[in-house]
C-alpha positions as CSV (number, residue, x, y, z in Angstrom):
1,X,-65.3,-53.3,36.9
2,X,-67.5,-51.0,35.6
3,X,-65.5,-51.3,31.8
4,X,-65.8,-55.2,31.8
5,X,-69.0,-54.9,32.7
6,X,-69.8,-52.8,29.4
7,X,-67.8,-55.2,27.2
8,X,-69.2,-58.2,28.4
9,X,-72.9,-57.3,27.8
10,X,-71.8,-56.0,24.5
11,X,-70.0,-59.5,23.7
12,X,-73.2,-61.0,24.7
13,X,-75.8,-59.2,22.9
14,X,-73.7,-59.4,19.7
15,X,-73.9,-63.3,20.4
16,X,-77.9,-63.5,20.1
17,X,-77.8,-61.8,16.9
18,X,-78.2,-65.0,14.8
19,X,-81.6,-65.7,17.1
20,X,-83.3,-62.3,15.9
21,X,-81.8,-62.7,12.4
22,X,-83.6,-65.9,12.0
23,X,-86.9,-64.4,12.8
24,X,-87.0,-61.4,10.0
25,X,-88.4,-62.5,6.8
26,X,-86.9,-59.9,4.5
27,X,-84.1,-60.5,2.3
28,X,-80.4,-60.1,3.9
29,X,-79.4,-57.0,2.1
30,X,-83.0,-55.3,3.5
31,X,-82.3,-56.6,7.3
32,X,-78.4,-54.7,6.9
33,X,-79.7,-51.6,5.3
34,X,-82.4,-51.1,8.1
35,X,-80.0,-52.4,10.7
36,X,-77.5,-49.6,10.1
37,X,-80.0,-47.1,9.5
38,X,-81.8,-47.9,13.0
39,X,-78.2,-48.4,14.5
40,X,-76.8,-44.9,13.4
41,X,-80.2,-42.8,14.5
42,X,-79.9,-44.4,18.1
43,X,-75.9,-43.4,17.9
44,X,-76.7,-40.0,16.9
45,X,-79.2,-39.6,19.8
46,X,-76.9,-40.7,22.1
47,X,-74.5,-37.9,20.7
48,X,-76.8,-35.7,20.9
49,X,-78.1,-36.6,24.2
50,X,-74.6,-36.5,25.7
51,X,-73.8,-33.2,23.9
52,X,-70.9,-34.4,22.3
53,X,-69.4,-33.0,19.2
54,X,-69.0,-34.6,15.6
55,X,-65.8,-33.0,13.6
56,X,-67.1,-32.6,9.9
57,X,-63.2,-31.6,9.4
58,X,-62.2,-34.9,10.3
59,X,-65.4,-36.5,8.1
60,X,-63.4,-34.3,5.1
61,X,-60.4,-35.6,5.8
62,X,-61.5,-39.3,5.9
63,X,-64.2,-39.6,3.4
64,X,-62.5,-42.2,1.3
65,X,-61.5,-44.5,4.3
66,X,-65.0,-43.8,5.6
67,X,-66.6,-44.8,2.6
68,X,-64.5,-48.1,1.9
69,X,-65.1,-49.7,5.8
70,X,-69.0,-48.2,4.9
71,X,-68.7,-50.5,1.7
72,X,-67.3,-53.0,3.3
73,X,-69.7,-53.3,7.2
74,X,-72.3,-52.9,4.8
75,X,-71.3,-56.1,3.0
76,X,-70.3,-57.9,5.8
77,X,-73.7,-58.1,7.5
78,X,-75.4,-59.0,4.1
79,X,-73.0,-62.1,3.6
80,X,-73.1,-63.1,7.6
81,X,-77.2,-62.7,8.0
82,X,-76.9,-64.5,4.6
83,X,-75.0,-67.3,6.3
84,X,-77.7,-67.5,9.0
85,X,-80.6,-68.1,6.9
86,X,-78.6,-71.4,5.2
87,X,-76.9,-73.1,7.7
88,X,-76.6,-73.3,12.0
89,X,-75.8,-70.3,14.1
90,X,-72.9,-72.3,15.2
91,X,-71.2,-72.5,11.1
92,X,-72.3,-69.4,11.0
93,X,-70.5,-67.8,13.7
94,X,-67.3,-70.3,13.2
95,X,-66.9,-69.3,9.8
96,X,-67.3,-65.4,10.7
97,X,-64.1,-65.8,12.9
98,X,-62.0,-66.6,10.1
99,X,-62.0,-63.2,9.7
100,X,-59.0,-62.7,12.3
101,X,-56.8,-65.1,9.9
102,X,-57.5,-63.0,6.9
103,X,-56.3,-59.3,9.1
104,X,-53.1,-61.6,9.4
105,X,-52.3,-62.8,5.9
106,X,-53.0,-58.7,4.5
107,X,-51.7,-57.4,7.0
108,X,-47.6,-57.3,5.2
109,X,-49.8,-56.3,2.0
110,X,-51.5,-53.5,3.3
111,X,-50.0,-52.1,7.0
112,X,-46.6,-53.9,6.0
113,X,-46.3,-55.9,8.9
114,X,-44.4,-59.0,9.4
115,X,-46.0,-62.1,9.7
116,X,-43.9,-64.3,12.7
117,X,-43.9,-68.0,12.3
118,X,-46.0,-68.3,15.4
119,X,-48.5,-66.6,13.2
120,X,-48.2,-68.5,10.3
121,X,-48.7,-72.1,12.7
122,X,-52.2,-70.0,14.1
123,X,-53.3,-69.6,10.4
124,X,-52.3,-73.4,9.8
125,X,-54.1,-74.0,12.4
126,X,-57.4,-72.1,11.6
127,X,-57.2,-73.4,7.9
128,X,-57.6,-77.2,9.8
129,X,-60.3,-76.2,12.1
130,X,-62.2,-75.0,9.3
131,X,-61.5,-77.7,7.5
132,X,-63.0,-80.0,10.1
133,X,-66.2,-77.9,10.3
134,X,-66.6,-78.0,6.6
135,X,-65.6,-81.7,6.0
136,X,-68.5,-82.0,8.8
137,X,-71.2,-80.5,7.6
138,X,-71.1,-81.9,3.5
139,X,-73.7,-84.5,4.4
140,X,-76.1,-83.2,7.5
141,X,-79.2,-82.1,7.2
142,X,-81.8,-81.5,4.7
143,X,-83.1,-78.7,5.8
144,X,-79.9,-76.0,5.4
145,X,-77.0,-75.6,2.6
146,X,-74.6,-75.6,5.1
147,X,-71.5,-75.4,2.7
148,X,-73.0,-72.4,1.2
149,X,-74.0,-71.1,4.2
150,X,-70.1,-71.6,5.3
151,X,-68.9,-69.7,2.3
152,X,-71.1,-66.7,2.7
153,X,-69.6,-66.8,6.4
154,X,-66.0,-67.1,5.3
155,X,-66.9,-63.8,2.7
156,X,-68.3,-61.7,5.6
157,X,-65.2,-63.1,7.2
158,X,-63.1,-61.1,4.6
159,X,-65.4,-58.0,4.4
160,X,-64.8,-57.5,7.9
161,X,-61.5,-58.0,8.0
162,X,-61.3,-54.8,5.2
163,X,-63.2,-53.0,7.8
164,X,-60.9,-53.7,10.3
165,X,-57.5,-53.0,7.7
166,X,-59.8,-49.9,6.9
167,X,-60.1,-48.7,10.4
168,X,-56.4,-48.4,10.9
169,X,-56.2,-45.3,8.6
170,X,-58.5,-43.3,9.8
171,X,-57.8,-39.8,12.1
172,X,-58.4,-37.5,14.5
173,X,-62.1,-39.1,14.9
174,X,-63.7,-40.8,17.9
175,X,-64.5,-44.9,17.7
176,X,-68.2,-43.1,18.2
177,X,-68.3,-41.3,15.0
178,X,-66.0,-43.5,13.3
179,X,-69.0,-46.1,13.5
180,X,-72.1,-43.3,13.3
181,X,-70.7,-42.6,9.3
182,X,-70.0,-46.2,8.6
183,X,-73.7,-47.1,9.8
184,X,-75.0,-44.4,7.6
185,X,-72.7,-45.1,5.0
186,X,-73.7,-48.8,4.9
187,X,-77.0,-48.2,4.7
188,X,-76.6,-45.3,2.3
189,X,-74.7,-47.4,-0.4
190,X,-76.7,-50.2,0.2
191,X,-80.0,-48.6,-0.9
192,X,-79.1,-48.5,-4.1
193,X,-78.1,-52.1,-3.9
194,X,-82.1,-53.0,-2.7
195,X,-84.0,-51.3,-5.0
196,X,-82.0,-52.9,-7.6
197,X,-82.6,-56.4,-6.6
198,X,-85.1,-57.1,-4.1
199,X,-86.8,-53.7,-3.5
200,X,-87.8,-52.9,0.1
201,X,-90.9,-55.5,1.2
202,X,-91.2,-53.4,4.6
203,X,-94.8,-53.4,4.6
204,X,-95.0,-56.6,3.7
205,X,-93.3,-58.2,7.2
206,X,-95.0,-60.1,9.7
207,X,-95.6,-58.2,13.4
208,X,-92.4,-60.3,14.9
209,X,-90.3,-59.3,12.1
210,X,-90.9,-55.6,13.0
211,X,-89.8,-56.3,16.7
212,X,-86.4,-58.0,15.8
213,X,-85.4,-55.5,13.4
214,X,-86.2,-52.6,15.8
215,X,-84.0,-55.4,18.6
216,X,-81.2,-55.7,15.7
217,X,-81.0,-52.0,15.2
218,X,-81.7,-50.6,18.6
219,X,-79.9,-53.5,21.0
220,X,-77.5,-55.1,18.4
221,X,-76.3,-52.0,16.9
222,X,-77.1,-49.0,18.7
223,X,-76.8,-50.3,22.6
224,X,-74.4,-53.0,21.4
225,X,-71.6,-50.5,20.0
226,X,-72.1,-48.0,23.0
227,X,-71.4,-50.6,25.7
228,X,-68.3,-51.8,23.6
229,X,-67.5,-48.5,23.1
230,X,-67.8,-48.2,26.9
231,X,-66.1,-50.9,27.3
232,X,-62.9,-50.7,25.6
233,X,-62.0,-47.7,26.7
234,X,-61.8,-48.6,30.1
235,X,-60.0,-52.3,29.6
236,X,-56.6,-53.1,28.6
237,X,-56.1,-54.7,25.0
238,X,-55.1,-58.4,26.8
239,X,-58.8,-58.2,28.6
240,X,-60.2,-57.1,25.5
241,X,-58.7,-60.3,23.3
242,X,-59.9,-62.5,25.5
243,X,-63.6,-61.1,26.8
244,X,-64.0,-60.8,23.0
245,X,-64.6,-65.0,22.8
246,X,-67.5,-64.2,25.0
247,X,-69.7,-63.2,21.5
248,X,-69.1,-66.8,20.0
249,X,-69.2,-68.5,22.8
250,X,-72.9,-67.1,23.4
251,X,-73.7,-67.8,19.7
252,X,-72.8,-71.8,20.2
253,X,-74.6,-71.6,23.5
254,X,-77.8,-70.3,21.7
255,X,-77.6,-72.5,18.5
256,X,-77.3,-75.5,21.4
257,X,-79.6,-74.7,23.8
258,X,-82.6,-72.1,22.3
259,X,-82.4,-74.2,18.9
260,X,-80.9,-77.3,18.9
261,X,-78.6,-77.3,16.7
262,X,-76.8,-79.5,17.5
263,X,-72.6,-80.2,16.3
264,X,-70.4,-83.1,15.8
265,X,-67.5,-84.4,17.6
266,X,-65.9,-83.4,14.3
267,X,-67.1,-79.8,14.1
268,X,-66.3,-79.1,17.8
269,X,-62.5,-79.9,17.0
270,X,-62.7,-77.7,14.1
271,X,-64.3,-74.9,16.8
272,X,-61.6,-75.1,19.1
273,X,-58.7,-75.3,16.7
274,X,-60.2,-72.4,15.2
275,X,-61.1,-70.1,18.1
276,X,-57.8,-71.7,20.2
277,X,-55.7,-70.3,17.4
278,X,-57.3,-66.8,16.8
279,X,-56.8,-66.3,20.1
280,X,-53.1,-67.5,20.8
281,X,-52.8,-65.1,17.6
């Protein structure tokens, strides 16, 4: 109880991410690199704190693996906040879970997998659900791009899903430190990135700014990881699939009922064809 517990807060704090996003007027690359820098100090604390052991043997042994999911979490934040800021939580979020269908079609590619034909009906089936929510969304709204926003969604979609191809090569390290060096590593490679293009406008940002990155960083990463962490290691993979629809789930919630954002008859097809298939996947 205890496990699901864990997961489900986790699944639900991850969810209100797009809220907190919203409210940070800094440039997406900026709210990534201080989100994993934030995110990994609180981790290391914790490590600390608990007086558990990081193998720098292990960091050796990985480096290039490490690197490559660093490149690529880092990434994927910068395209999803990216997707916030120009179109509704909701695309957002829809978009994001395309990423499952991508793991699928590399998967032969890259773990050399088979792909079963109940597989190839899910992805069929998550191509026409995003379909839907794109066809939807070409003439609402002034106020977002939500076609762009969808595209930036559907590239974090396929950063992640490199993080997650990523993840299944590395060793002999702990889901705790595998995600401590990816935070730093994010932020690491994406300082260069910042200073290159929009420089860091930290002292520029307004008082509520300060607070949500401090919520991203401390709750969304740093509490958010440890609770999954928690979480997973206590739950079978079945409960895990399935609590896992909890995160979007509390994403449409929020976009409906703390923003009214509203969706289409249309759009909440492509939502469940999309999410329905992932999940039968």
């Amino acid at each position: 109880m205890k496990a699901k517990l864990c997961f489900i807060l986790s699944m639900i704090i991850f969810g209100t991410i797009g809220i907190f996003v919203r409210q940070i007027n800094m440039a997406s690359s900026e709210i990534a690199l201080l989100r994993g820098a934030i995110g990994s100090m609180f981790l290391l604390a914790v490590v600390f704190a608990t007086k558990q052991k990081i193998s720098y043997e292990s960091i050796k042994k990985n480096i290039g693996v490490l690197l490559l999911s660093g490149l690529a979490l880092g990434a994927n934040w910068m395209f999803f906040f990216q997707a916030y800021k120009n179109t509704t939580i909701a695309n957002a979020t829809l978009s994001y879970y395309f990423a499952p269908v991508f793991v699928v079609i590399l998967s032969p590619f890259v773990l050399k997998e088979k792909i079963s034909m109940k597989k190839v009906l899910c992805i069929a089936i998550s191509v026409l659900g995003m379909f839907l929510i794109i066809q939807s969304n070409q003439n609402i709204g002034a106020v977002y791009h939500h076609l762009r926003g969808i595209f930036y969604g559907i590239v974090a979609a396929a950063f992640y899903a490199t993080l997650t191809l990523a993840n299944k090569f590395i060793r002999d390290m702990s889901d705790l430190e595998t995600t401590i060096l990816q935070l730093l590593l994010a932020a690491g490679l994406l300082i260069p990135y910042v200073l290159a293009t929009e420089g860091l406008h930290v002292p520029e940002i307004s008082g509520v700014a300060v607070i949500c990155i401090l919520l991203l960083g401390v709750l969304h990463t740093g509490v958010g990881f440890y609770l999954f962490f928690l979480g997973i290691n206590g739950l079978k993979g079945q409960s895990i699939a399935a609590l896992s629809y909890i995160d979007p789930i509390t994403s449409l919630l929020v976009s409906f009922f703390i923003l009214g954002e509203h969706m289409t008859k249309v759009q909440i097809l492509g939502a469940v064809l999309l999410l329905g298939s992932t999940f039968v996947e």
